[in-house]
C-alpha positions in Angstrom: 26.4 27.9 29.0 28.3 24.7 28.8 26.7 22.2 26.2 29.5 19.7 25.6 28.8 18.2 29.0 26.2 16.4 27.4 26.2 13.0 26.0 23.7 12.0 23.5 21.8 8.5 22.7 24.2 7.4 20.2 20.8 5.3 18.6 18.9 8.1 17.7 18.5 8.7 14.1 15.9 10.3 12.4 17.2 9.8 9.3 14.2 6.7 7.9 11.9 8.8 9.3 13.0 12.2 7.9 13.1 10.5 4.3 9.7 8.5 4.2 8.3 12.2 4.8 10.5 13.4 1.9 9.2 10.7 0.1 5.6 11.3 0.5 6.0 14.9 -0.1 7.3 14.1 -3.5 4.8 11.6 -4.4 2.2 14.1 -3.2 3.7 16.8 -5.5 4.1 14.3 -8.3 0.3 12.9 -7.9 -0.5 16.6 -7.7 1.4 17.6 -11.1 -0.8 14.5 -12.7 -3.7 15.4 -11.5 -7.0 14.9 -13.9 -10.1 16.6 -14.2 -13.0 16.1 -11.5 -10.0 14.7 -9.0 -8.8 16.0 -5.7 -6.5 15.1 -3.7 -6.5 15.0 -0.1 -3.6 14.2 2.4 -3.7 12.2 5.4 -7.2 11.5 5.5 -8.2 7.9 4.7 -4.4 6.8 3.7 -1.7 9.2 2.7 -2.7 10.4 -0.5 -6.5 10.0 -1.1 -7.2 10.8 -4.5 -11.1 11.5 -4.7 -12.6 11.2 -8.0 -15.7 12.4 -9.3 -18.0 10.7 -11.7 -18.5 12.6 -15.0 -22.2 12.4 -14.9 -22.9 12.6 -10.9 -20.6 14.8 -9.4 -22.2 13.6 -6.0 -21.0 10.0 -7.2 -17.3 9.3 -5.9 -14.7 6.7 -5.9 -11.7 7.4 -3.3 -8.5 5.9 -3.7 -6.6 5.3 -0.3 -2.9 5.8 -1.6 -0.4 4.1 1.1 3.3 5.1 0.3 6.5 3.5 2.4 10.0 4.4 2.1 11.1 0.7 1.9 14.8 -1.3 2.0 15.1 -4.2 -0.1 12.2 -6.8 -1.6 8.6 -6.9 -0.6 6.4 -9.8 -0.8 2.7 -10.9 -0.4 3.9 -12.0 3.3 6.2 -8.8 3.8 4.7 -7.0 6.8 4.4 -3.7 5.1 2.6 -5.8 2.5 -0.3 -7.4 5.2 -0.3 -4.4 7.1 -1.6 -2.5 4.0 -4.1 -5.2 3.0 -5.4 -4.9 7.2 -5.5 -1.0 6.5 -7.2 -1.6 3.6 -10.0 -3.6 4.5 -10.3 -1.9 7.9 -11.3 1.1 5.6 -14.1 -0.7 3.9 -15.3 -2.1 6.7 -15.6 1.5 8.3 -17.1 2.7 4.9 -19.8 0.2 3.6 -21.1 1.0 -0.2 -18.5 3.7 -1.0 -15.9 2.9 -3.8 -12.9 2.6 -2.5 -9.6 1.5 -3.9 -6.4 0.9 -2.4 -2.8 1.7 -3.8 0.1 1.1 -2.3 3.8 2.9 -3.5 6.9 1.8 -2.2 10.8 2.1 -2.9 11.2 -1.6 -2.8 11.5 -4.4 -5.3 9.0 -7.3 -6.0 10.5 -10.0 -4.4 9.5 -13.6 -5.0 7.2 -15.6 -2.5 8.8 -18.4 -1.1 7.1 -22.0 -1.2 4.2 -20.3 -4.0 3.2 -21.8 -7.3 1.5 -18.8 -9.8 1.5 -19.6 -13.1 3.8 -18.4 -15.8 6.5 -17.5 -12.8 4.9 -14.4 -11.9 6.2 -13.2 -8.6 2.9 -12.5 -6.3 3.0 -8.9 -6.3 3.3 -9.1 -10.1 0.0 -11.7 -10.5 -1.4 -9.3 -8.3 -0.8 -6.2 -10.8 -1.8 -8.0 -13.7 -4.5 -9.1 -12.5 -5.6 -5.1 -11.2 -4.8 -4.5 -14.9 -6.3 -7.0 -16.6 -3.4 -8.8 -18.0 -3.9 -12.4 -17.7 -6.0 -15.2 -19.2 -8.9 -16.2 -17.1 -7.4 -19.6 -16.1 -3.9 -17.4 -15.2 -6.0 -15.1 -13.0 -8.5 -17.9 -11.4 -4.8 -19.6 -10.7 -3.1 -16.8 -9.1 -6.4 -15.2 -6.9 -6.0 -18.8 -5.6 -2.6 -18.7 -4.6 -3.0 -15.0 -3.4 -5.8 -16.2 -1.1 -4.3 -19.0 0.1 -0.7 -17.4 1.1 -3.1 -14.2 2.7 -5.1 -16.4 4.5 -2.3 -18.4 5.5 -0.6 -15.2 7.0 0.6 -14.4 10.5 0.0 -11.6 12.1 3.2 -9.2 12.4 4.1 -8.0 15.8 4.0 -4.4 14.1 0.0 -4.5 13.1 -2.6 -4.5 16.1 -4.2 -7.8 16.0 -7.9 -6.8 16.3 -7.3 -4.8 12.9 -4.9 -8.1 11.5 -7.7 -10.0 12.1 
């Protein structure tokens, strides 16, 4: 049998796809390794890592975290597509789930790039306002500011040609 007759597609390369597995395999494994009491963790359910925690005094009492993690090149910002196309996922899986506690997490390679054209307070990039605020961080007129501006550059979002529309909007 004669195989070097053959001429491949030049353009195939699995080689993105291949290492956002490997990445998620070793975030899984890290998660795993960090794992605290009354947690579980469950892959490819809600997200890609759902991390399913128990409440100490109601075991029947749960809060999910939907873990989304992307193998990513360069900055992300609030407008990044990867970035609204989380935030879609996200509040597609509330919608399909009323009264459960859900969370959302995203993990990514990339860096926190800055929003063009934004004003947060302090110079916070919007990815960083929006971590600070998760944690708690800022003052209350710092947090009122930046929900503001997080809002309004959301809302003000277009719709990337890589997120179905219906679930965008």
């Amino acid at each position: 049998m004669d195989l070097s007759q053959f001429i491949p597609d030049q353009n195939r390369d699995a080689t993105d796809a291949i290492g956002g597995f490997l990445y998620q395999i070793q975030i899984t494994i890290i998660r795993w390794l960090d794992l605290i009491e009354d947690t579980i963790l469950i892959c490819e359910c809600g997200e890609d890592i759902d991390h399913v925690i128990a409440s100490p005094g109601d075991p029947d009492e749960i809060r999910r975290v939907l873990e989304q993690v992307k193998r990513t090149k360069g900055n992300i910002t609030l407008r990044s597509a990867i970035t609204k196309g989380a935030l879609a996922h996200f509040r597609d899986a509330l919608v399909r789930n009323p009264g459960q506690d859900l969370r959302y997490q995203f993990s990514s390679t990339s860096n926190v790039g800055k929003e063009n054209n934004s004003t947060f307070p302090n110079g916070l990039l919007g990815i960083q306002a929006w971590n600070e605020i998760r944690e708690r961080q800022l003052s209350s007129e710092d947090e009122r500011a930046s929900l503001s501006e997080i809002i309004r550059i959301v809302s003000e979002s277009r719709c990337p040609s890589s997120i179905d529309k219906d679930l965008f909007d």
